[in-house]
DONU-400950 format. One line per 5 residues: number of its first residue (from 0); for each residue x, y, z of N, C-alpha, C, CB. Coordinates in pm, 1 decimal. Atoms other than C-alpha are relative to their C-alpha. Glycine has a CB too. Example, Ala and Ser with C-alpha at 12.3 -4.5 7.8 and 13.67 -1.06 7.14 Angstrom:
# residues 2
0 = 89.0/-119.0/0.0/1230.0/-450.0/780.0/90.0/120.0/0.0/-99.2/2.7/124.6  -82.0/-119.0/-6.0/1367.0/-106.0/714.0/-77.0/109.0/73.0/41.4/46.2/-141.5
***
This chain:
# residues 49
0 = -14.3/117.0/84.4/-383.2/1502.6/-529.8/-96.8/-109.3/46.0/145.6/-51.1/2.2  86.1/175.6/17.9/-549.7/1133.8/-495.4/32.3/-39.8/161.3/102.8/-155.7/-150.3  -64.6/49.2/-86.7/-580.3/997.8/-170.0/54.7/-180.8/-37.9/-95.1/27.9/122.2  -19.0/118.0/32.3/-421.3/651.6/-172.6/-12.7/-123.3/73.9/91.6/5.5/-35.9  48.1/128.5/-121.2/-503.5/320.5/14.3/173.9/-107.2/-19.2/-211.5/-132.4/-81.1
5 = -129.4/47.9/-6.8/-119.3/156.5/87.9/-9.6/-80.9/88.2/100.2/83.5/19.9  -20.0/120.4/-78.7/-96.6/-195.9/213.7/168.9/0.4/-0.3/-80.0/-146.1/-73.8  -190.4/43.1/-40.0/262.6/-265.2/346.3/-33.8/-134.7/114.4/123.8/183.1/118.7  -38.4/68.7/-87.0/366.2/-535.7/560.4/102.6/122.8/94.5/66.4/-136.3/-70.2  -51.2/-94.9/-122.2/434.8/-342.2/916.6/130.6/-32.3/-24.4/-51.0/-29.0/164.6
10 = -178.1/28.7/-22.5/825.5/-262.4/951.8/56.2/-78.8/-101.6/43.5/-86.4/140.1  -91.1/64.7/152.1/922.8/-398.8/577.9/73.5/120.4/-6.7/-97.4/-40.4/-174.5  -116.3/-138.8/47.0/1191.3/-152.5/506.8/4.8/21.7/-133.6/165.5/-22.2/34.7  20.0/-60.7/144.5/1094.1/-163.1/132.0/-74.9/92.3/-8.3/-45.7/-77.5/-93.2  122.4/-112.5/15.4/786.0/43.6/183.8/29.7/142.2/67.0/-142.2/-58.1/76.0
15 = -41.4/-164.3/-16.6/1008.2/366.9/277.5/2.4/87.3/-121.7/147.2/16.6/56.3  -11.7/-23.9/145.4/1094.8/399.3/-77.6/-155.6/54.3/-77.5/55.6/-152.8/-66.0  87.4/-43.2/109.6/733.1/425.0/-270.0/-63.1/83.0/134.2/-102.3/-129.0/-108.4  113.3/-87.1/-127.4/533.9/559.9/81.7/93.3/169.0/-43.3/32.4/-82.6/254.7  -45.6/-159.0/30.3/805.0/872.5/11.6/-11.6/55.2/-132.6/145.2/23.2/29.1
20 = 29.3/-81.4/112.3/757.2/908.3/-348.9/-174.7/40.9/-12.9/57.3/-87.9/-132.6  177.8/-46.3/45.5/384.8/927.2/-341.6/-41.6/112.5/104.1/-136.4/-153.4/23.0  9.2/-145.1/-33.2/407.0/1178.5/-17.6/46.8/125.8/-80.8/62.1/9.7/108.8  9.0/-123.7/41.5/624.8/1382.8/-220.5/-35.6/31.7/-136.4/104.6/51.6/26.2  31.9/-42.8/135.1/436.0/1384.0/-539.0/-159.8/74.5/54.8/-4.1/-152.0/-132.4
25 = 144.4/-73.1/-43.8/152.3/1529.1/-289.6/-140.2/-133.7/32.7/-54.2/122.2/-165.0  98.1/76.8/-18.3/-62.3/1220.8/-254.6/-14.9/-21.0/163.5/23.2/-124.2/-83.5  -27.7/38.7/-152.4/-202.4/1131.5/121.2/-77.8/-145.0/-24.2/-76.4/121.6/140.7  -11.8/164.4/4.5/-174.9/759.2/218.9/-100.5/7.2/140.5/195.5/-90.3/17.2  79.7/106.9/-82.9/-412.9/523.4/395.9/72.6/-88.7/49.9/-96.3/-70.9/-66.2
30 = -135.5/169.3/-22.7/-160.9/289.4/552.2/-86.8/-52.5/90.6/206.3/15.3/91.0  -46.4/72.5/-37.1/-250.0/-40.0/570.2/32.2/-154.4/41.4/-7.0/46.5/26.9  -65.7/160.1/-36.5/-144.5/-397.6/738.9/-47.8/-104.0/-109.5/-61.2/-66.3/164.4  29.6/100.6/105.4/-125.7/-627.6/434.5/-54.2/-115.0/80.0/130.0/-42.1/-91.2  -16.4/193.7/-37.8/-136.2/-956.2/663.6/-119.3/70.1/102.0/204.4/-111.8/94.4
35 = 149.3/-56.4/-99.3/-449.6/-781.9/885.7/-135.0/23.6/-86.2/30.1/172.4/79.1  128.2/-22.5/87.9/-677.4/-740.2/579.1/-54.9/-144.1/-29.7/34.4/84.7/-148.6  48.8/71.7/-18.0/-891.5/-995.7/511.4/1.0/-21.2/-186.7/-108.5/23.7/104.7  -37.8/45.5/32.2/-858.7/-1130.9/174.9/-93.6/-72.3/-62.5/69.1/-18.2/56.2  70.3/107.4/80.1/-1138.5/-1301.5/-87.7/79.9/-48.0/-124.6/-138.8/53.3/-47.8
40 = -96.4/54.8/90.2/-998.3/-1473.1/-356.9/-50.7/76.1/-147.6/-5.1/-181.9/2.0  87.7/-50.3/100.6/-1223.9/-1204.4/-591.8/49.5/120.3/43.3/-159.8/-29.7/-4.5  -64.0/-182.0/-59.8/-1058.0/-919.8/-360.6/122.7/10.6/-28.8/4.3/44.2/175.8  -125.3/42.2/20.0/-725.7/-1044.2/-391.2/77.0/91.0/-98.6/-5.3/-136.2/-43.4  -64.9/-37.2/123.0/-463.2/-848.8/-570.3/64.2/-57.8/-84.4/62.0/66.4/11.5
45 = -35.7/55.2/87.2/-329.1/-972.6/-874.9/113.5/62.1/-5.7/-74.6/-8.4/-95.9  -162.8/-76.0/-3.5/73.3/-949.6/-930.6/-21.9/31.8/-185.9/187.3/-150.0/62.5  -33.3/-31.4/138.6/216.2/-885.3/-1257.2/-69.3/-78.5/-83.5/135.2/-11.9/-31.0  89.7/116.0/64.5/27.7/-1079.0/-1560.4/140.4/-96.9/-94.5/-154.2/88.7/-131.1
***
């Protein structure tokens, strides 16, 4: 499948939930540190619209 690039905040206990559906739909993860990436305001992810 796709590899995937997965920012989490280290030790959030939400990111057990999607990190296991995307292992078991076969995808392999890139984990990582949301608050360690660096951050342009053109890189930035956008939430919901």
């Amino acid at each position: 499948m796709a590899e995937v690039i997965f920012y989490e905040k280290a030790g959030c206990a939400g990111n057990a939930r999607p990190k296991a559906l995307l292992l078991a739909s076969g995808h392999q993860l890139v984990v990582r540190d949301l608050r360690e990436q660096f951050w342009k305001p053109a890189d930035a992810p956008r939430g919901r619209p």
